[in-house]
N, C-alpha and C positions, 0 to 999 in steps of 0.2 A: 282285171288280171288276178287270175289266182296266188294267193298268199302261199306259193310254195313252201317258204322258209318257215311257216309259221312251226312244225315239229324242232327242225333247224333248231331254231331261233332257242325254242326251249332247252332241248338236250345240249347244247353248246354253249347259253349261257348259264346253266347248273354247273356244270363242270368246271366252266372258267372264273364263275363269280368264287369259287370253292379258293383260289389262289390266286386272285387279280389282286394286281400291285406288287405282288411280292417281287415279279421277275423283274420289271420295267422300273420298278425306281432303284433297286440294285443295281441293275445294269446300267443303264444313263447313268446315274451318279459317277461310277467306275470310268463311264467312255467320257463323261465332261471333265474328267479331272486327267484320264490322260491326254486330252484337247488341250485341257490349260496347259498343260506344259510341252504341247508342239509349238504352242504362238509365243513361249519364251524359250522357245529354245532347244531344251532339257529334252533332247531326243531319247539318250538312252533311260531317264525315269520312263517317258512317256512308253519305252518300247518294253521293260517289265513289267508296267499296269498292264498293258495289253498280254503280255503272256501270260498272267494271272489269270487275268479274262476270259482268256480263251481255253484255259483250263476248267474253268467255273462256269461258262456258258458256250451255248451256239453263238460263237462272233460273226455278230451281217458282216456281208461283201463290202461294203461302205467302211468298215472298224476294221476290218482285215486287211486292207489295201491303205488304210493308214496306218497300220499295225507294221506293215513292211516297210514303209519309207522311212518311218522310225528305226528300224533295226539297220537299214540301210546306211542312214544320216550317222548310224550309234558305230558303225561299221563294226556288229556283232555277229559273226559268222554265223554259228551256232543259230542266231532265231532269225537270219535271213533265211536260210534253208528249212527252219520251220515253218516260218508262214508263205514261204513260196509253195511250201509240198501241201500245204492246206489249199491255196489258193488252185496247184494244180489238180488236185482233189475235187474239187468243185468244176472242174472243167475249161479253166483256164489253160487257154493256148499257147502255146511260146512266144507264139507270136505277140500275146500281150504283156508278157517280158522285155522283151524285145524293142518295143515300142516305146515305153515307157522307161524303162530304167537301162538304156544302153548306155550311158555314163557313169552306172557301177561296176565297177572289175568282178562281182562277184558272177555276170551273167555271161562271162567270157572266159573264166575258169573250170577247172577239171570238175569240181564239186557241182557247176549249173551240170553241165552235162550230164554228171555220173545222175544227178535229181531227173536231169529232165526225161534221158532213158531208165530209169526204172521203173518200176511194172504200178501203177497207179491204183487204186481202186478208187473211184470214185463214187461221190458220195451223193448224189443227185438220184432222182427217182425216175426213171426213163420213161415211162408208162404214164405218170403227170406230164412230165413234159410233150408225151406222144398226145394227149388231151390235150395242151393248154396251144398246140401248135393249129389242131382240126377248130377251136375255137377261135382264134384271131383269124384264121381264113374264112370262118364264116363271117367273122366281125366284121371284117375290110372289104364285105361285098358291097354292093350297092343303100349307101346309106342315107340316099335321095330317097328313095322310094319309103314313108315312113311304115308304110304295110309290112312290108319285106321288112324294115329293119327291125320293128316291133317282133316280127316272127325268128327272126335271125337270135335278134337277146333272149326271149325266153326260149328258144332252143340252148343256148346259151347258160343258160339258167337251170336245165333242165343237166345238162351235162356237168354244170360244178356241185348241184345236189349229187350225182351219183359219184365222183372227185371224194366228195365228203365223207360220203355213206361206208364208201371203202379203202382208201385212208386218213381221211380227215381232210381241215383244209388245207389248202394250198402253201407251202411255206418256202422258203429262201433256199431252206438246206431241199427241200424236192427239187428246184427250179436250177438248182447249182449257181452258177458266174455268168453272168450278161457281159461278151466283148463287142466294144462296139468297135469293128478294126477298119483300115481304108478299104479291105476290101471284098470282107466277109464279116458278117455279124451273128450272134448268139446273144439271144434278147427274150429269155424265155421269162426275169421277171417284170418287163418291159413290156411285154405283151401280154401277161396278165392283168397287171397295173392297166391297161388301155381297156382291155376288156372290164375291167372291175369296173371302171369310168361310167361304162351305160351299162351294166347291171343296177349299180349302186341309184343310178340315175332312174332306173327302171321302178324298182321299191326300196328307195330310200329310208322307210321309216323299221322297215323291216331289219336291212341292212344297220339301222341306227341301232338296234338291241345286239347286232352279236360286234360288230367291229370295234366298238371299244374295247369289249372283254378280250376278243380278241390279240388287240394291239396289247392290252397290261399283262395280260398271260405270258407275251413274247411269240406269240403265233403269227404277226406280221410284225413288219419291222414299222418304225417312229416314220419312215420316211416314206410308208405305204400307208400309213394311216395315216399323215399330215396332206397325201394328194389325193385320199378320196374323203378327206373329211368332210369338204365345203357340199358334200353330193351327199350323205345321210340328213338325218333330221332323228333329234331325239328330245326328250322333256328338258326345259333348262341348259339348252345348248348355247354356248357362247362361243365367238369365233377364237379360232387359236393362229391364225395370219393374218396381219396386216391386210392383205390384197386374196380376198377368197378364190379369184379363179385367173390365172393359175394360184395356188396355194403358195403364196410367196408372203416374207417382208421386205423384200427390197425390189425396187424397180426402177431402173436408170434409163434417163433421156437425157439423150446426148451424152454429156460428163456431167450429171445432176442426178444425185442419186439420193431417192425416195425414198421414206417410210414414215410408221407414224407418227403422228404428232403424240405428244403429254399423256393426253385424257383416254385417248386411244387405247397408248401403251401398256399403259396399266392395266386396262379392261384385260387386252388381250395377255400379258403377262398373268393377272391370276387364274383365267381358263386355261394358262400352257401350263401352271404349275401342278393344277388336278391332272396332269397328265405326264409330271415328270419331265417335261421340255425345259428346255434349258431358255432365258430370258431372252428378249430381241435383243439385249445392250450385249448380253453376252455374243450371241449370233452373229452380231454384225462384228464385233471385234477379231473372230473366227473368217468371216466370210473375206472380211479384208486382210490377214494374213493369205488363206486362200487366194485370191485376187493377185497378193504381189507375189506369190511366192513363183518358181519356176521347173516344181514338182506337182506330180496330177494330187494335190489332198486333196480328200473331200467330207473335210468340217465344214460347219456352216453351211451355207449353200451359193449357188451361184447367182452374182445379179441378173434377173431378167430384166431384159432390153425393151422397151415400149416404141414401138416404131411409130413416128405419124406423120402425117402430109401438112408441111406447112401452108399448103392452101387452105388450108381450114380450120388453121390454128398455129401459131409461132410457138417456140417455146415458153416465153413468158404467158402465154395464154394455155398452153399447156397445165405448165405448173400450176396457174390458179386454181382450173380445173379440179386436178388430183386433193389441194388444199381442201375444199369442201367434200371431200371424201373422207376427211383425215388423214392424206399424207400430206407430205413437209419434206425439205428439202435435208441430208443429213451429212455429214464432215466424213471424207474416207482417204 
């Protein structure tokens, strides 16, 4: 396989080594501290860090969409209508209003309406997203045949080099708002993410020189870079999740929920901190507010579900399993 990326690789990490760190640990710091104060509470701090934020940076669709429940919970008019008109900005439907916060009055009043008909511009790059749509139709052909599917990626490959050449790469604010609705879906950064999956998998080590710089630039987001991480390879890599594939630290069987043990943790804690992620103690503290709460947030992350056949294994033979892996069982 030709090292397409090898020009790539160079003109993208000059640029990016030029200002890596500066954006990602500003920003993380800013979105963990308005997270600390969704899981106590403190909706309305939480809903002025985020307007700070989004003042001072591109806020991902992930900060944005908690950015709203916050203004929501704070019942501040004023920056509910701000981050809705952002959110519809980006490409969001009414319908994902609708869905989600029909127990707010403000999505039944004069002001949703007067927001929802006025004239939008939105903010997404049609012509990426016209590319990234001809790419996962190729991606989702036949992926039995390894010929064909080897031919289909570097087709693949060959398209997001020219993606590059002529605006750069691929980011959030191109891709707009991913709905995923009961009955129509917009998943355009969902289907990069899938494609990036066997790219990355394709030349990994290649991929391992610009996707860091990448992710610290702020050119993808923490939660695009933590689900192709376990798929690069670079010098002195250490893992930064518990469970590499899917790229998770939590994994629940039955009502028994996983992660690392001790020795683990730490490992993996000072690889997340070269990277500005927020701890697993911390994560999971987030992910279990998330869990109970009865609004769509999305701190933390969600537990993945381990399915198995107790023919082949109970759960207590399960769990030992997982043990010599380095998980353990953990209190939620």
């Amino acid at each position: 396989m030709l090292r397409l990326f090898v020009l790539l690789t160079f003109s993208i990490a000059t640029v990016y080594s030029l200002h890596s760190q500066t954006f990602v640990e500003e920003y993380n710091l800013k979105i963990y501290h308005a997270e600390d104060k969704i899981i106590f509470e403190s909706y309305c701090d939480a809903t002025d860090i985020y307007r700070k934020i989004s003042s001072e940076f591109y806020i991902y669709n992930n900060d944005l969409q908690n950015a709203l429940i916050c203004a929501l919970l704070c019942d501040n008019a004023d920056l509910i209508e701000y981050f809705s008109k952002k959110l519809l900005e980006r490409g969001a439907p009414v319908r994902y209003f609708e869905e989600n916060y029909y127990e707010f009055e403000f999505f039944s009043s004069d002001s949703w309406e007067t927001l929802q008909n006025s004239e939008i511009e939105y903010t997404f790059t049609p012509e990426i997203r016209g590319k990234i749509e001809e790419m996962v139709t190729r991606d989702q052909r036949d992926r039995s045949n390894p010929r064909e599917r080897a031919m289909d990626d570097f087709k693949n490959l060959l398209i997001l080099n020219e993606i590059v050449t002529k605006y750069g790469f691929p980011t959030e604010k191109d891709l707009g708002f991913d709905f995923l609705g009961e009955s129509d879906r917009t998943e355009y950064n969902r289907w990069f993410r899938l494609i990036m999956i066997h790219l990355t998998k394709l030349q990994p080590w290649d991929f391992g020189e610009i996707l860091p710089d990448l992710y610290l630039e702020g050119t993808i987001s923490k939660h695009q870079f933590i689900h192709l991480y376990p798929n690069i390879l670079f010098c002195d890599q250490s893992p930064i999740t518990c469970i590499p594939a899917p790229a998770t630290n939590f994994l629940m069987l039955d009502d028994i929920l996983l992660s690392c043990n001790d020795e683990l943790k730490k490992e993996i804690d000072l690889a997340r901190s070269t990277f500005y992620l927020d701890s697993i103690e911390s994560q999971l503290k987030k992910s279990i507010y998330r869990r109970n709460s009865t609004h769509p947030w999305l701190i933390g992350e969600g537990f993945s579900i381990f399915y198995y056949n107790e023919e082949t294994g109970n759960l207590t033979e399960r769990i030992e399993g997982f043990k010599s892996e380095g998980l353990v069982p953990v209190s939620y």
